[in-house]
C-alpha positions as CSV (number, residue, x, y, z in Angstrom):
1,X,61.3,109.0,52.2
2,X,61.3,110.6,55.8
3,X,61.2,107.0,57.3
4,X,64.0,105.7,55.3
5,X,66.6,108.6,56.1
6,X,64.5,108.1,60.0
7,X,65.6,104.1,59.9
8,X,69.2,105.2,58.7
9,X,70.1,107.8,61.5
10,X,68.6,105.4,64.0
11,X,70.3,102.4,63.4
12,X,73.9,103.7,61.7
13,X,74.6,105.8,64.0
14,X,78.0,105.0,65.4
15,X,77.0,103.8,69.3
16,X,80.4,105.0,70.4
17,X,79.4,108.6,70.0
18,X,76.7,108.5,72.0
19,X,76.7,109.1,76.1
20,X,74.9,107.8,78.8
21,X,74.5,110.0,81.9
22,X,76.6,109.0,84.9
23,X,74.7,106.7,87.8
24,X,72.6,109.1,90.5
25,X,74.1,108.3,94.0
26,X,71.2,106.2,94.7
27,X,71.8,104.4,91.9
28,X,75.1,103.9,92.9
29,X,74.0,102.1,96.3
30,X,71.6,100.5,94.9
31,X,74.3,98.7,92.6
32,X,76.4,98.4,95.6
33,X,79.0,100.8,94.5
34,X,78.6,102.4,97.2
35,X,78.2,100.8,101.2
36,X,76.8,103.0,103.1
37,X,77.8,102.8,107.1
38,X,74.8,101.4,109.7
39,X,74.6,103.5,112.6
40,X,73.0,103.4,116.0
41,X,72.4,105.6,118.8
42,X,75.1,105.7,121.2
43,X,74.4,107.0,125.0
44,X,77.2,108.4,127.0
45,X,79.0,105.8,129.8
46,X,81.3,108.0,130.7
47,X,82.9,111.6,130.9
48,X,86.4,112.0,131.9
49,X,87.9,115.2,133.0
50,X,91.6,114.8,131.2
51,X,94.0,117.6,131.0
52,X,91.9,120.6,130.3
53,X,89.2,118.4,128.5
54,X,86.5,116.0,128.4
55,X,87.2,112.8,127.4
56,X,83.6,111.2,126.5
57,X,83.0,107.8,126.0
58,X,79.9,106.5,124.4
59,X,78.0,102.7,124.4
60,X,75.6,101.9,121.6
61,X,74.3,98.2,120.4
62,X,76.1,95.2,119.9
63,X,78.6,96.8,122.0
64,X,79.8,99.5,119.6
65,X,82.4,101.8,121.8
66,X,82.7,105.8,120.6
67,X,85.8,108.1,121.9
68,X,85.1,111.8,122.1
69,X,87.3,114.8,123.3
70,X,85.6,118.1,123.9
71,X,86.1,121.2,125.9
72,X,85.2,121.5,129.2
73,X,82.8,124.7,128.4
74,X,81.2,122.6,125.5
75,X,80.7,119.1,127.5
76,X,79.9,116.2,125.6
77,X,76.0,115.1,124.4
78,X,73.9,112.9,126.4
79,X,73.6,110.7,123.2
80,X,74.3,111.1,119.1
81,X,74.3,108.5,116.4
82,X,77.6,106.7,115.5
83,X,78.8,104.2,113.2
84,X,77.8,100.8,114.1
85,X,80.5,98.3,115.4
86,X,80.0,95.2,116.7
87,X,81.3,93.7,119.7
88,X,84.7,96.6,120.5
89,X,86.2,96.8,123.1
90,X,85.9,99.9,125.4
91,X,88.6,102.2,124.7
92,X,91.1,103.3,127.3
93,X,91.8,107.0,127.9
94,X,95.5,106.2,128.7
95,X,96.4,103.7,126.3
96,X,94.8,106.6,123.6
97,X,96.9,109.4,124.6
98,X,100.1,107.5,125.0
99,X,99.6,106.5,121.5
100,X,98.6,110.3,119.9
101,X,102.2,111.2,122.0
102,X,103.8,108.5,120.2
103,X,102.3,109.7,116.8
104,X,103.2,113.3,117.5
105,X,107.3,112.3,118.0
C-alpha cells in the first residue's frame, strides 16, 4: 500500500510545480554565462605631473596600455593588475583631456 501511494506522488506530480535552485556563479562560468575578464600585471611607464595631478600610465603584455589619474600626495603604484588588452595603443594625456572637456560642455 505505502509503495503504491509512494509510485503515485513520485511520478503524477505535476513537474511544473516543482523548482530548481538558480545556477552558483561558478556554474554560471562554467556554462559560459558569464566571461570573466584576463588580466595581467601592468608596470608603470610613465607619471605625468598634469594640472594638480598625476597622470599615470601603465604597460602590461601584449601591449595592453592603462590610464590613471591620482593625486599628487597619493602618487600612482609601481605596478597593479589590469584588464588584459591586446595590442592598444598608448594613450595620450592631451588627446584624453581635450576629450573629458568636450564631454563636460
Amino acid at each position: 500500500m505505502k509503495i503504491k501511494l509512494l509510485f503515485i506522488f513520485l511520478f503524477f506530480i505535476p513537474l511544473t510545480t516543482l523548482e530548481s535552485k538558480p545556477y552558483t556563479y561558478q556554474q554560471k562560468v562554467n556554462q559560459g554565462i558569464i566571461k570573466e575578464p584576463k588580466y595581467t600585471m601592468c608596470l608603470r611607464k610613465k607619471m605625468i605631473a598634469y594640472k594638480g595631478g598625476l597622470a599615470c600610465i601603465y604597460q602590461g603584455a601584449g601591449k595592453t596600455f592603462e590610464m590613471e589619474f591620482t593625486d599628487v600626495q597619493t602618487s600612482c603604484p609601481r605596478k597593479y593588475k589590469c584588464v588584459y588588452n591586446p595590442n592598444g595603443t598608448e594613450p595620450n594625456i592631451d588627446d584624453v583631456m581635450k576629450s573629458l572637456r568636450d564631454i563636460a560642455k
